[in-house]
C-alpha positions in Angstrom: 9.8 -1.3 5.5 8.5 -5.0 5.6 4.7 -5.0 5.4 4.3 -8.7 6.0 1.9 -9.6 8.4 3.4 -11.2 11.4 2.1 -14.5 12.6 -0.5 -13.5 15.0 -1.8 -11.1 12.4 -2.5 -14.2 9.6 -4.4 -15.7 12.3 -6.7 -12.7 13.1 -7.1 -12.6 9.2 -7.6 -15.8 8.5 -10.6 -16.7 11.1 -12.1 -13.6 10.3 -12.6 -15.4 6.7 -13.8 -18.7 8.1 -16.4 -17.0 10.1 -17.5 -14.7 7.4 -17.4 -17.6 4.7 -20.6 -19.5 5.5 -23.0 -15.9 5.5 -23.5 -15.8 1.8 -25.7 -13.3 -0.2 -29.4 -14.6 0.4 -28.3 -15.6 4.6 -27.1 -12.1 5.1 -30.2 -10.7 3.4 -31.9 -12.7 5.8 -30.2 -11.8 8.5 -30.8 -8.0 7.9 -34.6 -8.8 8.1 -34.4 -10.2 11.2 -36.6 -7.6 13.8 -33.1 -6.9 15.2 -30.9 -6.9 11.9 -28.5 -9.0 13.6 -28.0 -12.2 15.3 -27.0 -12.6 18.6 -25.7 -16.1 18.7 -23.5 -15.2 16.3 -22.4 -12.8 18.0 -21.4 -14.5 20.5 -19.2 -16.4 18.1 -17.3 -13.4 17.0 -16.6 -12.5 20.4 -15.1 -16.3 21.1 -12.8 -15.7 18.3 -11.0 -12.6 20.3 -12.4 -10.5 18.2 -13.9 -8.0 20.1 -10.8 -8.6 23.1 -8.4 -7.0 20.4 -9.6 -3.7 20.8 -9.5 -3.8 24.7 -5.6 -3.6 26.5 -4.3 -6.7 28.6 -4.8 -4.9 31.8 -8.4 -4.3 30.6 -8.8 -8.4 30.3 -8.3 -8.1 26.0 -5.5 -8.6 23.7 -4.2 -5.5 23.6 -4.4 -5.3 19.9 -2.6 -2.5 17.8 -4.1 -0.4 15.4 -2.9 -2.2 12.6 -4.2 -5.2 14.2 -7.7 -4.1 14.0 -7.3 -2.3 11.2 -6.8 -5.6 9.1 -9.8 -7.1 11.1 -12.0 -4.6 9.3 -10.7 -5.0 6.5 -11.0 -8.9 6.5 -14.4 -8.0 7.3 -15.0 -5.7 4.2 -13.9 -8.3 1.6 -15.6 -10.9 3.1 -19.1 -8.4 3.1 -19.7 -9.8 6.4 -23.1 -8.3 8.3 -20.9 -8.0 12.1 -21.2 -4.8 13.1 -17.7 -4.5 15.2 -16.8 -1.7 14.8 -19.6 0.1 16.2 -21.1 -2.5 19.0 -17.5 -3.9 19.1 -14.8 -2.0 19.1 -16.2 1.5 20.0 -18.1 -0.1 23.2 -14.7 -1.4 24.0 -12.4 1.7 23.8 -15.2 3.5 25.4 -15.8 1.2 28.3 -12.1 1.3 29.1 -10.8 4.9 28.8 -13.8 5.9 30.6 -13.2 3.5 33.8 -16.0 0.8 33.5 -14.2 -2.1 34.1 -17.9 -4.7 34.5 -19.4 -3.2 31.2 -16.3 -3.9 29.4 -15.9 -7.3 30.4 -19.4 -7.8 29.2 -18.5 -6.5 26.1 -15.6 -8.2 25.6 -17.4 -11.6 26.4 -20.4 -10.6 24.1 -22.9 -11.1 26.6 -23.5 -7.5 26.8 -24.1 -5.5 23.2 -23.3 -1.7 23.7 -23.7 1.4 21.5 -23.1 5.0 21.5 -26.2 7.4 21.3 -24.1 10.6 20.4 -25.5 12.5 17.1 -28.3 15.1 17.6 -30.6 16.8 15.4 -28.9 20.3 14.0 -25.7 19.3 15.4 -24.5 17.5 11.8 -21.6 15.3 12.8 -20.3 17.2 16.6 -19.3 15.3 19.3 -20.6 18.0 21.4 -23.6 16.8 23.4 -26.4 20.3 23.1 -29.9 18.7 23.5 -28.9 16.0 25.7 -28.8 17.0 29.5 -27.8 15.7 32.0 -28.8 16.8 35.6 -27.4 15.9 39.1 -30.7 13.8 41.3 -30.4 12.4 44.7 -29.5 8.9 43.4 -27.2 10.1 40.9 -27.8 11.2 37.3 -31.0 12.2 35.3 -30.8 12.3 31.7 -33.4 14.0 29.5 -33.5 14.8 25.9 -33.2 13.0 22.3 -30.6 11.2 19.9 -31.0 10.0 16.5 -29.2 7.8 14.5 -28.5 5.4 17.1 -26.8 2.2 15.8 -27.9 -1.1 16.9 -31.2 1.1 18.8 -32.9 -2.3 19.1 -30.0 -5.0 19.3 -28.0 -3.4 22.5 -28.5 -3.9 26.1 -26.6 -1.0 27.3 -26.4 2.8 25.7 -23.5 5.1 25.9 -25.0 8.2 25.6 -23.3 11.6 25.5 -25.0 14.5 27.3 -24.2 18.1 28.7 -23.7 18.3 32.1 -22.7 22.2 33.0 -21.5 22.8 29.3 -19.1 19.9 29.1 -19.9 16.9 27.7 -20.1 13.8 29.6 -20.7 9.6 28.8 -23.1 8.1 31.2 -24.3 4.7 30.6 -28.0 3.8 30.5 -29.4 0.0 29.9 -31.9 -1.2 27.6 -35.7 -0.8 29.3 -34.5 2.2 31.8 -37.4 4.0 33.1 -38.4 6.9 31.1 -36.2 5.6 28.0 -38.6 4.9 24.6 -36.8 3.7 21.0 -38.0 4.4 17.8 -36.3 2.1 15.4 -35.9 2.4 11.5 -33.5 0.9 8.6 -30.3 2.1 7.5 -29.1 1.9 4.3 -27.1 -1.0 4.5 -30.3 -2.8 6.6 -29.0 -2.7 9.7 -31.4 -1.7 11.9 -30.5 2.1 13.9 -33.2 4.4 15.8 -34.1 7.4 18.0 -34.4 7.4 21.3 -35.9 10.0 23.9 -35.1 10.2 27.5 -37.5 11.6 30.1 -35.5 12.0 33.5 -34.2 8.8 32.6 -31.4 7.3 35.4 -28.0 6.5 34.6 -26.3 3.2 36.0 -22.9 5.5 35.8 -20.8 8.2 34.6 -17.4 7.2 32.6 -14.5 9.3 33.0 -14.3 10.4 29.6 -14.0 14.1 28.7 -14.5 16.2 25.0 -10.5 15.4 23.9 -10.8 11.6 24.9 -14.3 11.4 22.8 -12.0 13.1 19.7 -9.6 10.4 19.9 -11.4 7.8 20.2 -13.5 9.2 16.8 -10.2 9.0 15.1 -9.8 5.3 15.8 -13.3 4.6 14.7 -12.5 6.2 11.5 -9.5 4.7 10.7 -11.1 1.2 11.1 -14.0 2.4 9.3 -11.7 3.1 6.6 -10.2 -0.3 7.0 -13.1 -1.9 6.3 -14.0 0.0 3.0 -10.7 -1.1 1.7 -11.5 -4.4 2.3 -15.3 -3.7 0.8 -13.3 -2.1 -2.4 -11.5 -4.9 -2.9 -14.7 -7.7 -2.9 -16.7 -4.8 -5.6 -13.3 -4.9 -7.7 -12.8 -8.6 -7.4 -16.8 -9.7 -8.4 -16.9 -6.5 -10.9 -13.7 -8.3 -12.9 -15.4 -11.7 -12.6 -18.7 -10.9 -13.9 -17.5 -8.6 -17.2 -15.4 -12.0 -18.0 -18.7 -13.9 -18.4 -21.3 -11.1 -19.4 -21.1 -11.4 -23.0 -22.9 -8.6 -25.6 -22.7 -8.6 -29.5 -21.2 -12.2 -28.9 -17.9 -11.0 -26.5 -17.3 -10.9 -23.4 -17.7 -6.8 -22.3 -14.7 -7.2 -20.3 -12.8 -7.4 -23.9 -14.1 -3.8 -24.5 -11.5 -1.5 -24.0 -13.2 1.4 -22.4 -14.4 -1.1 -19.5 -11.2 -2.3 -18.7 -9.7 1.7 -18.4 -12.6 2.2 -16.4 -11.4 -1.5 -14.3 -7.6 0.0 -14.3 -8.8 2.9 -12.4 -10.7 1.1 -9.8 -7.4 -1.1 -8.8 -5.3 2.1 -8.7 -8.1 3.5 -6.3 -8.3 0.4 -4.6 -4.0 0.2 -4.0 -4.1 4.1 -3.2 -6.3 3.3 -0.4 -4.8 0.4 1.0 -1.4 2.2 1.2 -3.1 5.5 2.7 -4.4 3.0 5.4 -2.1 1.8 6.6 0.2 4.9 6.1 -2.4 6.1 8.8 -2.5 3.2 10.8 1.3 3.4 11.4 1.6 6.9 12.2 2.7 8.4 15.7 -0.2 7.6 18.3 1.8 9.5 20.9 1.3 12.8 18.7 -2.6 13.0 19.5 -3.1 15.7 17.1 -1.2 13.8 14.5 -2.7 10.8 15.0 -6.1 12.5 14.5 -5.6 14.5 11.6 -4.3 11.2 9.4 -7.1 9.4 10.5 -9.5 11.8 9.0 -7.5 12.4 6.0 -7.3 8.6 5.7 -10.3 8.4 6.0 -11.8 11.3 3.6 -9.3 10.1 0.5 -11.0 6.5 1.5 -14.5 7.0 1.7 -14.1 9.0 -1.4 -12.2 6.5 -3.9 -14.0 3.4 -2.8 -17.7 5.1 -3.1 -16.4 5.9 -6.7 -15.2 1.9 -7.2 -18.7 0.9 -5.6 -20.6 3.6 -8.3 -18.1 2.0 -11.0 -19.5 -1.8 -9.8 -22.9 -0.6 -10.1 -22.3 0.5 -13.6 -21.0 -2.2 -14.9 -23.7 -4.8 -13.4 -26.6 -2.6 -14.7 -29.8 -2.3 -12.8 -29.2 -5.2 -10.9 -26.0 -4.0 -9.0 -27.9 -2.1 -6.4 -30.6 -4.9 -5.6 -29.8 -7.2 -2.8 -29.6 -10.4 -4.9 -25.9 -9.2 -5.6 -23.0 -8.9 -3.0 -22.1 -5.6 -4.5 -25.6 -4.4 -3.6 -25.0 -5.1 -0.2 -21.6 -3.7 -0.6 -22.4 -0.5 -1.7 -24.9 -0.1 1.1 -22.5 -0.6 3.9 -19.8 2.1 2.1 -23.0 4.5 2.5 -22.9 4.2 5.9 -19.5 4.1 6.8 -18.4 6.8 4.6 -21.2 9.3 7.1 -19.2 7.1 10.3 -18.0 10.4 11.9 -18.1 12.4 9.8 -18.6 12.2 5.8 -16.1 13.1 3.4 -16.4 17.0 3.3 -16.7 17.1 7.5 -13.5 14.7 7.7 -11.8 16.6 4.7 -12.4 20.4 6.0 -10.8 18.6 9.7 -7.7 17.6 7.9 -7.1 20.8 6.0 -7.8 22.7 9.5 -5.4 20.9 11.2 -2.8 20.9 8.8 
């Protein structure tokens, strides 16, 4: 099988590392402490670059970018520790928008005028797609919404919310936009600094209702973990490549400790970790799309063996910088925050693991 990236694909890759090259350690600390944890105008840049378009079809008004496409997007992003949050104000927005029938939101999206998120997870409900708390109620103008969500990516950054909510036992996606009447945010931190929140609807109204039932939801969590996955590969890599770099100039008892041969068993195992995830990912990302079931059950067990090696490579990194390794004066700081968060994307390692053994 030739794994050579075709043309098309070298370009994705290689302006996703020119954007990403100029945010360095100290700009995307400061960037995180912005009151949005993000910047807009940049944004904006990343959705010039087609970056965003690649998860929407042709007929949509994207690129019509395959799996393995945006699978090497993320992890582009991932070894370049870049701060963009595509995949989940991107990418997600985008498949959303689309199999759901909201053709002006998406182009939005896809322009980066509009930022989107989905408002999904409920307390007591762990990782479940299933809406519970959420409600949703038929009014003379259309739909009410009333209820709670937590862990809301991006709470203060989007303009629009995608917000999952039971309407006669069935979950259902109705859009509501940023200010709504009835719709309050409470923000807080994440891990990796980006900025999330709860938010508490009060008979708030919904602009629309996409046509998006409980099984398209399921697949479209499967593609989100897949390129989660991608981009902890790609976030592997960068801990393994600064790790090897700074044990060749950390020197103690007069040598450098990357001449101590424990460390470098230690470094051995993280680049076996590292090239068993890679080839798991894309394993996944080339697997039968037509076989929904299939197609669902390797991206969690992609995305369970992923999360799982490159949290131990991040732990390893850590270990070997000392103290300073989980500060934010070091990329791997930063790093390991963002595999935090994307190993829970979903579904952590023991929901997306007990998924894959039920299926198969």
């Amino acid at each position: 099988m030739n794994f050579d990236l075709s043309e098309e694909q070298e370009m994705f890759v290689s302006s996703v590392e020119r954007f990403a090259a100029p945010i360095d350690v100290e700009a995307r600390r400061k960037l995180r402490l912005s009151p949005t944890g993000y910047d807009r105008a940049r944004w904006q840049q990343l959705a010039e670059l087609g970056l965003i378009a690649l998860a929407a079809s042709e007929d949509a008004g994207g690129m019509g970018g395959s799996a393995v496409d945006l699978a090497l997007v993320a992890e582009a992003l991932g070894k370049a520790n870049a701060p963009d949050p595509l995949i989940e104000h991107g990418v997600l927005p985008a498949l959303l928008l689309e199999r759901g029938g909201a053709g002006e939101a998406l182009e939005g999206v896809i322009a980066g005028t509009t930022i989107a998120t989905l408002a999904w997870t409920e307390r007591g409900q762990r990782y479940s797609l299933k809406a519970k708390s959420m409600r949703a109620e038929q009014g003379a103008g259309g739909f009410l919404l009333s209820g709670e969500k937590t862990m809301v990516m991006g709470a203060l950054l989007a303009d629009l919310f995608i917000i999952t909510a039971d309407l006669g036992g069935e979950t259902a996606c109705f859009l509501v936009p940023q200010g709504a009447p009835g719709l309050e945010v409470r923000a807080y931190r994440l891990a990796d600094g980006s900025i999330a929140g709860e938010i508490k609807l009060t008979r708030t109204p919904a602009s629309a209702k996409l046509a998006l039932d409980a099984a398209g939801l399921d697949a479209i969590a499967a593609d989100i973990r897949l390129l989660a996955a991608a981009e902890m590969v790609g976030l592997g890599q960068r801990l393994l490549d600064d790790t090897l770099a700074y044990v060749k100039e950390r020197e103690q008892f007069g040598v450098a400790i990357g001449s101590f041969q424990a460390l470098q068993h230690r470094l051995v195992d993280c680049y076996a970790r590292e090239e068993q995830a890679r080839s798991m990912l894309y394993r996944a990302a080339l697997s039968d799309r037509a076989d929904s079931a299939k197609w669902q059950r390797a991206a969690a067990g992609a995305k369970a063996f992923i999360g799982e090696n490159i949290d131990a490579i991040a732990r390893e990194a850590v270990q070997m910088h000392g103290g300073m390794g989980i500060t934010d004066e070091l990329a791997i700081g930063h790093a390991l925050k963002r595999v935090l968060v994307l190993t829970r994307l979903f579904g952590d390692i023991d929901t997306v693991l007990a998924e894959y053994a039920l299926a198969a």
